[in-house]
C-alpha positions in Angstrom: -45.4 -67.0 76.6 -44.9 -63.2 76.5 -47.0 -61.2 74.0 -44.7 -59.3 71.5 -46.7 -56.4 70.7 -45.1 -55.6 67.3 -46.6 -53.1 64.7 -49.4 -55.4 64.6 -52.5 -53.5 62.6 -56.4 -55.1 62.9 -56.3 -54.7 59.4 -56.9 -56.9 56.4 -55.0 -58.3 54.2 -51.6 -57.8 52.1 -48.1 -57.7 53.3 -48.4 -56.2 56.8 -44.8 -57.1 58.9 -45.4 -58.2 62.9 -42.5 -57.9 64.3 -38.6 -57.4 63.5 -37.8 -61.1 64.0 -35.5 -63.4 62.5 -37.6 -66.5 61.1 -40.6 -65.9 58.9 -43.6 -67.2 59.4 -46.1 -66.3 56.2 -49.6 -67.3 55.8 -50.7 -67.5 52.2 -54.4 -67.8 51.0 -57.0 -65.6 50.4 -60.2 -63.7 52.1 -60.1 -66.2 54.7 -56.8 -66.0 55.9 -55.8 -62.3 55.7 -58.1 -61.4 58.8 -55.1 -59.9 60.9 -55.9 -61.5 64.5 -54.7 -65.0 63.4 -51.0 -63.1 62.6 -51.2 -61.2 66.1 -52.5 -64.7 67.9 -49.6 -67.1 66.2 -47.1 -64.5 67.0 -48.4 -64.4 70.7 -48.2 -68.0 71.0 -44.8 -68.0 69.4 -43.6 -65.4 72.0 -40.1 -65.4 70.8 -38.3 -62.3 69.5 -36.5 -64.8 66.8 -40.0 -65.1 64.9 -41.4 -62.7 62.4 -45.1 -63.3 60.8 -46.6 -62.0 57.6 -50.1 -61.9 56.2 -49.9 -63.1 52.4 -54.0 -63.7 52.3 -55.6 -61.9 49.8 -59.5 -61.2 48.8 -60.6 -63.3 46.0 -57.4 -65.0 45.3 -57.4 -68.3 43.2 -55.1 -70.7 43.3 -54.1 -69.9 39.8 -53.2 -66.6 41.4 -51.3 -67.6 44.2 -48.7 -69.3 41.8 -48.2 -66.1 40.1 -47.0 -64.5 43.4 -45.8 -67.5 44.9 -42.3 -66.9 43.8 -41.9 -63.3 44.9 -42.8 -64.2 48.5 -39.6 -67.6 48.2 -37.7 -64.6 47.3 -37.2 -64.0 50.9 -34.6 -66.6 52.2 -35.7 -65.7 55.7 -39.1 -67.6 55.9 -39.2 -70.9 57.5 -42.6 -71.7 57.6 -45.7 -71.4 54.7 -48.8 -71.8 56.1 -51.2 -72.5 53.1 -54.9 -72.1 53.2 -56.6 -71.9 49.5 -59.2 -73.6 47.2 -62.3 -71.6 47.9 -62.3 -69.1 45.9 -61.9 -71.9 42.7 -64.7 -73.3 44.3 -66.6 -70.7 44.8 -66.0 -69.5 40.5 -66.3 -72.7 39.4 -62.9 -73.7 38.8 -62.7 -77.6 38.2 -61.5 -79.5 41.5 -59.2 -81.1 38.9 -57.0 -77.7 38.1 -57.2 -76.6 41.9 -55.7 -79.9 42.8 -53.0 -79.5 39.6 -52.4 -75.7 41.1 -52.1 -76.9 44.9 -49.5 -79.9 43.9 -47.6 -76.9 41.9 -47.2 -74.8 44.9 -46.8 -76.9 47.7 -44.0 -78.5 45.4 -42.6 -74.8 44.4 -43.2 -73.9 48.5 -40.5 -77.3 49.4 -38.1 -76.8 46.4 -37.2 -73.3 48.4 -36.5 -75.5 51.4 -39.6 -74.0 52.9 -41.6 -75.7 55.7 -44.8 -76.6 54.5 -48.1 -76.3 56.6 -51.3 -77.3 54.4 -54.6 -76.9 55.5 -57.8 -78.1 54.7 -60.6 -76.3 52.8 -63.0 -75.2 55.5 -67.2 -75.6 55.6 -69.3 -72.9 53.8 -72.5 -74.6 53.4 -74.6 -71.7 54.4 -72.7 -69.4 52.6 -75.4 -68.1 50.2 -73.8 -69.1 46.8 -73.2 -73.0 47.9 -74.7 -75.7 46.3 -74.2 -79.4 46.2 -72.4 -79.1 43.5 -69.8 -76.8 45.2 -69.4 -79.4 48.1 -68.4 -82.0 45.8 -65.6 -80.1 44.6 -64.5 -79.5 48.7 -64.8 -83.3 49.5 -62.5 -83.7 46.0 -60.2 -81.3 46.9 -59.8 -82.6 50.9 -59.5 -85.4 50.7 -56.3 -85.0 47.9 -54.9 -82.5 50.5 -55.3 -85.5 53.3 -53.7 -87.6 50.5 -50.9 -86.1 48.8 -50.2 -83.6 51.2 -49.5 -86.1 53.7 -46.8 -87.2 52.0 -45.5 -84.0 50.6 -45.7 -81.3 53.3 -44.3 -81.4 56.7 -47.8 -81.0 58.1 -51.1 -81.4 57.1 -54.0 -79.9 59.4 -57.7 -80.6 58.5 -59.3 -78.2 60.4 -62.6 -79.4 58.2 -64.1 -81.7 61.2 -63.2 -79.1 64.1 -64.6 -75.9 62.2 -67.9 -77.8 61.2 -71.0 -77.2 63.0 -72.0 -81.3 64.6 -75.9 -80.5 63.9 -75.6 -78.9 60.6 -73.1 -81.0 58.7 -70.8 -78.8 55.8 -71.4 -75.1 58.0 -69.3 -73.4 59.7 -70.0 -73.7 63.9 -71.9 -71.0 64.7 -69.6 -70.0 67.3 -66.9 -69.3 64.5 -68.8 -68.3 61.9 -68.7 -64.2 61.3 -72.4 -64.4 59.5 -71.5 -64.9 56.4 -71.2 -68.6 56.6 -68.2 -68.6 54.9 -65.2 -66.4 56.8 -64.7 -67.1 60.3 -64.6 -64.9 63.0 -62.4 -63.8 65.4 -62.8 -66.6 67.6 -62.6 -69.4 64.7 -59.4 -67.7 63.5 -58.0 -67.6 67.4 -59.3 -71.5 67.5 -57.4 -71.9 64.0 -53.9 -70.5 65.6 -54.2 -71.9 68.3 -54.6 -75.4 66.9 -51.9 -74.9 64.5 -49.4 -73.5 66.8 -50.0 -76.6 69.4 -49.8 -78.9 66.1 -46.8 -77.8 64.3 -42.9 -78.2 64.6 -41.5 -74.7 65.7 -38.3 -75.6 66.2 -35.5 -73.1 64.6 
């Protein structure tokens, strides 16, 4: 598929616009989604003029913040697809798992009220990220496996990228390979892996 070059910026973050396409694609979440590359890779692999891809990942965002914005972004009545990646950061505050999982049934339920396509994701390993303790992975274990369980039923897709971004020797961390050294964010090549997985995975009929 051709590359459509776009305004694409190597940026981070916020509401940077890809191309001029017809059908939105928007990936929601927070510091570990709004690394540009994924936006310029999906769009790539998309290759169609008709698509349009936006970055909606923010630094530090809960998921009691992402259903305060949620709403302005189903304001556009031009996005198809939602891909949503959060959890972390509740984790990582020490949120309960129990109002995470309330906040993610709240907006993938708010996401397909809009007639959106849903695409949830899986909380990824962060094991040797410095804050974690085993406390922490309790909470990710909670939170998956509702995301396996109710999302399954409720969004058009579910991914768990979990298994496929964990390191086989070091259970619970981030492959070396994709990890960008903080053991928590991945790298360019784990968020290429991540698009590419997702765009061979996913419906992208119009």
């Amino acid at each position: 598929m051709a590359l459509q070059t776009g305004n694409y910026s190597p940026t981070f973050g916020g509401d940077r616009l890809m191309t001029s396409g017809k059908n939105k694609v928007v990936i929601v979440g927070d510091s570990i989604t709004e690394l540009q590359v994924q936006v310029k890779t999906l769009l790539t692999l998309l290759g169609s003029p008709s698509w349009e891809l936006m970055n909606h990942g923010i630094s530090a965002h809960t998921t009691t913040m992402l259903i305060a914005r949620i709403a302005g972004t189903l304001q556009d009545t031009k996005i198809n697809t939602i891909i949503l990646l959060a959890g972390i950061v509740d984790i990582i505050t020490g949120v309960a798992s129990a109002v995470t999982i309330a906040n993610l049934q709240t907006l993938y339920t708010t996401i397909k009220a809009a007639n959106v396509k849903l695409i949830a994701i899986t909380l990824l390993p962060f094991k040797n990220y410095a804050p974690w303790n085993a406390a922490m992975q309790v909470k990710l274990d909670a939170i998956n496996v509702w995301i396996m369980g109710y999302a399954n039923s409720t969004a058009n897709k579910t991914l768990d990228l979990y298994p496929l971004m964990e390191d086989p020797g070091n259970p619970d961390c981030l492959l070396p390979a994709y990890d960008s050294g903080d053991g928590l964010h991945p790298n360019v090549a784990g968020m290429t892996f991540m698009q590419n997985y997702e765009f061979n995975n996913i419906s992208w009929k119009l």
